[in-house]
N, C-alpha and C positions, 0 to 999 in steps of 0.2 A: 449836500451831504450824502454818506454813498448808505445806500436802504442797508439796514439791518434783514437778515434771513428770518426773524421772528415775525411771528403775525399776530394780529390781536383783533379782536372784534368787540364789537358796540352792539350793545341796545338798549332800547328805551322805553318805560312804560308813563300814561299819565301825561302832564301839563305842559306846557309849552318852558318851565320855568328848567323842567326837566330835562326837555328836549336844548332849549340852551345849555345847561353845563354838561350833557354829553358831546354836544360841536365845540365846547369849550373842549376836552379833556382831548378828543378827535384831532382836534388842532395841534395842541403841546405834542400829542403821540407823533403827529404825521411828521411834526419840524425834527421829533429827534430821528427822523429817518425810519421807522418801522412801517409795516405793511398794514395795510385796514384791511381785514375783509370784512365779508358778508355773514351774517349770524349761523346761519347754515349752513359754512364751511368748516372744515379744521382749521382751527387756531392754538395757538402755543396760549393765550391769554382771552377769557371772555370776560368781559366788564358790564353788568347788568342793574343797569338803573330802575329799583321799582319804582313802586305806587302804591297808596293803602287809604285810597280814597273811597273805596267799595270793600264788601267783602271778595267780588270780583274780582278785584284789582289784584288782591292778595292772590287768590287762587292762580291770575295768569303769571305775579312773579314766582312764583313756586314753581310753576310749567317750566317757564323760563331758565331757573336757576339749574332744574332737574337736565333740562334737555341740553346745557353745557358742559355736565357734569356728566354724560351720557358718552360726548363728544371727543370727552378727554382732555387736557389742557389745566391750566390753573383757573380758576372760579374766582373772579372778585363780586361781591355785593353791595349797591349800595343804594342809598334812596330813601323816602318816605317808611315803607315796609321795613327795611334795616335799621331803620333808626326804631321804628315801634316795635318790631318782634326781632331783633339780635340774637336772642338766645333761641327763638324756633329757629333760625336760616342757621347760626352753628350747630346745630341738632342735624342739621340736613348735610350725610357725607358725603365728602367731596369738594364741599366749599371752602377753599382757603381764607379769605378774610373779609370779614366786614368791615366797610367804613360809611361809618355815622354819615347823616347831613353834612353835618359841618367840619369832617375831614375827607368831602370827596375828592377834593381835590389832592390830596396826600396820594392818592391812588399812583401816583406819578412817582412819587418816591418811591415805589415798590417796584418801579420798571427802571429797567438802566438807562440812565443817561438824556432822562426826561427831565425839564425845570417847570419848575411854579412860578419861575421869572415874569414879570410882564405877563401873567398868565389872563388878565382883562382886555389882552389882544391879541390871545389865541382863539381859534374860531373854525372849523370847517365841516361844511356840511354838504351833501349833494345839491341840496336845494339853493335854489336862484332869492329866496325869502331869507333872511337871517333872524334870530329872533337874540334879541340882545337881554340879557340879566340885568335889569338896575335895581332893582329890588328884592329882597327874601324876608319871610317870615312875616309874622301876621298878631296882632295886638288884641283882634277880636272876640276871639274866642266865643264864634257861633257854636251854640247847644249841640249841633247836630255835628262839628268839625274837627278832625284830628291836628289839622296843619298846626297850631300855635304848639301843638307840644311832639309834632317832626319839627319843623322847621324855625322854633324860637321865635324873637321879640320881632320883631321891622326894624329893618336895617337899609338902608340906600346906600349903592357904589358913587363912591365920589363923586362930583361932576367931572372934576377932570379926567378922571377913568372914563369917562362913557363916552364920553367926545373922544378919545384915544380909539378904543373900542370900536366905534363907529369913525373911525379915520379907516380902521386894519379894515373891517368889512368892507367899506368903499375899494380899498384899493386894493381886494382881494376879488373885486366886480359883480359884491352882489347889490341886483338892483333894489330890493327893498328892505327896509329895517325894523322890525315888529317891539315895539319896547313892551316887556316879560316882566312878570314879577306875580308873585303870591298877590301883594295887595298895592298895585303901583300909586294907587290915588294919593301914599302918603310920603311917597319918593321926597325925597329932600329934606323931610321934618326933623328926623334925626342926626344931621350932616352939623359941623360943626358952624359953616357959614350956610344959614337955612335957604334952601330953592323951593324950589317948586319943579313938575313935571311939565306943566308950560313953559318955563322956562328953558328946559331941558330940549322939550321937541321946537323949541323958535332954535335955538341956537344950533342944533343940528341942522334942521330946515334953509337956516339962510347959510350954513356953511356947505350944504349938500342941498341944492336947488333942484336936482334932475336925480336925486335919489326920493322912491317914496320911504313916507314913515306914516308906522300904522301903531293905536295903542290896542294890547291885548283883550282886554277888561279893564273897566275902570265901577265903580260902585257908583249908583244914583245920584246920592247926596253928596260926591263930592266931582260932579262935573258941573262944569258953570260957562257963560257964555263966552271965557277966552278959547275952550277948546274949539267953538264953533265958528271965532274968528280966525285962530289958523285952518278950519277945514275949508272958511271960505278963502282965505290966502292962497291956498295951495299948498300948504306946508303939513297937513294931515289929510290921511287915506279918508274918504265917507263913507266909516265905517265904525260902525262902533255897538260895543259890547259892555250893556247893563244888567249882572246880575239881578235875578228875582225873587227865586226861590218858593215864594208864596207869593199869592194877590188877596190873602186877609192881613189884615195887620195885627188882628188878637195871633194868630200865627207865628208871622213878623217877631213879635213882641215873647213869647213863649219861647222862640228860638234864638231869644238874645242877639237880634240884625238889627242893627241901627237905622239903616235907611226903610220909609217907609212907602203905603203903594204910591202915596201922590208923590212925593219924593221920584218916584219911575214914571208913574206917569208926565210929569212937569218934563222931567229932563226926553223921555220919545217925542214928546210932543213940541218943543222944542224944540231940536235938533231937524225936527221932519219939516218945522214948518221952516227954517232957515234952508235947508237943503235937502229939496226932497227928492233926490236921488240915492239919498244916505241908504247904506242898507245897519237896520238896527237890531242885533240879535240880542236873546237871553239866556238865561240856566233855569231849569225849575226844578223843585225837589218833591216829587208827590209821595204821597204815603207818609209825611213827618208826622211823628208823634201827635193824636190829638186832632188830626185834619177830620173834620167832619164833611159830611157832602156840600152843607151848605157853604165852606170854606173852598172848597174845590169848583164848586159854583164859582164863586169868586175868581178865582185863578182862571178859571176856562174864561168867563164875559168880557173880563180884565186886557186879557190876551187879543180877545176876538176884538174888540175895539178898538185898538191901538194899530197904526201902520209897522208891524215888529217881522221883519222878512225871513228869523227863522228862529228854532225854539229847541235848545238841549234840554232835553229830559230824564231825570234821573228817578227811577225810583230809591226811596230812602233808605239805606242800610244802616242799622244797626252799627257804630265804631268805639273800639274800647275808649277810657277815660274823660268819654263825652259825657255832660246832662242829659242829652236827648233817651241815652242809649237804657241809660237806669228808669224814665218814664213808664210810667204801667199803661198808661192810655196806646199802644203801638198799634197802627195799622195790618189788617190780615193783607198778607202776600197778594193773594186774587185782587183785592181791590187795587192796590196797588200797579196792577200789572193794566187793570181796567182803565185806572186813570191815565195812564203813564198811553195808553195806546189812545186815548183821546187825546190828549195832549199831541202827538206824534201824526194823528190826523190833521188838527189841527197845522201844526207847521208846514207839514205837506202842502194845504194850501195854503199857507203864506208867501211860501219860497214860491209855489208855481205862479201866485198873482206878482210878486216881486219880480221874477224873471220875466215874465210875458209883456213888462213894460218895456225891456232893453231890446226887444225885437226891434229891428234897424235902426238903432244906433249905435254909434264908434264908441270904442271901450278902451281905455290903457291897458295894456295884458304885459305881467311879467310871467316868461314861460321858463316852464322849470326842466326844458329840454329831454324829458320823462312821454314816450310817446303811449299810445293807447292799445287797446288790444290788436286794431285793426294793422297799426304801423304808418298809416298815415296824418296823424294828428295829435300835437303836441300837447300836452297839459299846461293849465296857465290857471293865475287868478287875475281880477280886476283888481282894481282901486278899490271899487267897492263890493270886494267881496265874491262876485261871483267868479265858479268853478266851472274854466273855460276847457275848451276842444278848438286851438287853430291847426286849419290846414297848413302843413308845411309846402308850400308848392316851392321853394326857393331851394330847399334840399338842403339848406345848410345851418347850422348853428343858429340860434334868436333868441336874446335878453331878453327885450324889449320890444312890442310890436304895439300898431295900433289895430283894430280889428272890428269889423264889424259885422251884429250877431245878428245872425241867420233863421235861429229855431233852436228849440233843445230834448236834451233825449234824456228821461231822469234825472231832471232839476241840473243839468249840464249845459251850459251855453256850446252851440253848434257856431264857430266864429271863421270869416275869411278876412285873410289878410287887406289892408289896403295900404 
């Protein structure tokens, strides 16, 4: 198709759920022939996906929205932030239209000659990683959590969409497939013929054998020993992501989270002792309503005992139409910021004792052809998880390498080919 002279740009704030349906939206754009740039060119159209997972979050989509609207061009908005605050971002002039969560993809009817057709295999993105959508929205409604009233009920993409989905990414050559979602553990429950997400990663697995597949997150209490027989198959990455949040459970229980600490711990402990090469990370939310020291006690010991190779850390923010947000018990800032920096020491040395194990050993690395400052060293990740640096000595284009690590320079794998 011959390119349209129109140009349009992307960006993205927030989760991985997010970052799929903008390579969703990327995709549809790029087939009807238009040009993609870079957010910090002119464009005839900027398309900006927020977040309103923090009060943070909000301030960067506003920067965002502000700095396209700077630029010149049409302003579309959409995302978490857009669905909660609609009437602040039409407040803000210059922005042509909002679209909800659940009319982002309408975004497409607003541009000529774009379809929603098949739009579950549309897809593109720089990256050599894909991160595929089979799931939205969230049931839970944690105390502390805006998502169920952005993002609605839980809902799963067909099976047969996702196996489609994951046909186009294959043979669009990206080497790995990251399954996305708000709350994936409950992928299938609401489909009319009920699955499951093992079932979902075996069937992709034995129809893509030499593609990997990675799960984004998945929640404590609902991992069980099938995942750990496809990680030992070879059909999943060893790697895996258990929210935490807290390590009390009076906590736990206060913030309306179902899963509890043994619930976390059973399943690290688990997983490590089946495969302990696994790299096993978490979320924590310090500062939640009510955390006393002796609770954050808790959460620090919790941490330090467990083989866990890295640890995101949030301090807790305040979000409209939450429990948590109305509580009178809230954490001072300072402390907050106190925890939230132990915590972050903490990871530090988890990831550095995690890496210092791979020291000469061969690693799978998908490179994401993205080189480094120097120019000589390509970016990549493992299988499991680590954030590689191979030398390109071949000079030419590399999917897929096998690679063995060297040393590292800030929790970076230093890797040469072999």
């Amino acid at each position: 198709m011959e390119r349209s002279s129109m140009r349009i740009s992307l960006t993205t704030l927030g989760c991985k759920v997010n970052q799929a349906e903008t390579a969703t939206l990327q995709g549809a754009i790029e087939e009807a022939g238009y040009e993609i740039v870079p957010f910090n060119e002119k464009a005839d159209i900027y398309i900006i996906n927020t977040c309103t997972v923090t009060s943070k979050s909000d301030y960067q989509s506003r920067q965002l929205i502000r700095r396209a609207i700077q630029r010149g061009g049409r302003v579309f908005v959409t995302g978490c932030y857009a669905e909660l605050k609609l009437d602040e971002i039409m407040g803000i002039e210059g922005v042509e239209r909002v679209f909800k969560n659940t009319e982002k993809m309408d975004i497409l009817r607003a541009i000529p000659n774009t379809s929603i057709e098949n739009i579950h295999t549309c897809y593109s993105s720089p990256r050599s990683r894909a991160f595929l959508k089979i799931q939205d929205g969230c049931d839970a409604f944690c105390a502390y959590c805006t998502v169920p009233f952005a993002r609605g009920r839980s809902r799963s993409l067909p099976f047969n969409k996702a196996i489609e989905a994951i046909d186009s990414m294959v043979n669009k050559g990206y080497g790995e497939v990251v399954f996305s979602g708000v709350h994936i553990g409950r992928y299938g429950k609401d489909l009319p013929v009920e699955t499951s997400l093992i079932n979902l990663v075996e069937a992709a697995a034995i129809k893509y054998p030499m593609v990997r597949f990675r799960l984004s997150s998945i929640e404590a209490d609902e991992f069980n020993r099938g995942f750990i027989r496809l990680i030992e198959d070879g059909k999943l990455c060893p790697h895996l992501h258990f929210p935490l949040q807290s390590g009390s459970d009076e906590l736990l229980k206060a913030m309306n989270r179902r899963a509890k600490v043994s619930d976390f711990k059973e399943a690290v402990m688990e997983v490590y002792r089946a495969v302990h090469d696994v790299s096993i990370g978490t979320d924590v939310i310090v500062g939640l309503p009510g955390e006393s020291d002796r609770d954050f006690r808790k959460t620090y010991e919790l941490l330090s005992s467990l083989p866990i190779s890295y640890i995101h850390v949030f301090p807790y923010s305040p979000r409209p139409l939450t429990e948590a947000a109305k509580m009178k018990n809230q954490v001072p800032n300072q402390i907050k910021k106190e925890r939230a920096a132990a915590l972050r020491r903490l990871s530090k040395e988890k990831e550095r004792a995690f890496l210092n194990a791979f020291i000469g050993k061969i690693v799978d690395v998908i490179v994401e052809n993205k080189y480094d400052d120097s120019g000589h060293y390509l970016k990549g990740t493992t299988e499991n998880y680590l954030k590689v640096l191979v030398k390109n000595n071949l000079k030419r284009p590399m999917r897929r390498v096998r690679a063995r690590v060297k040393g590292f320079i800030d929790n970076t794998a230093i890797c040469e080919l072999i």
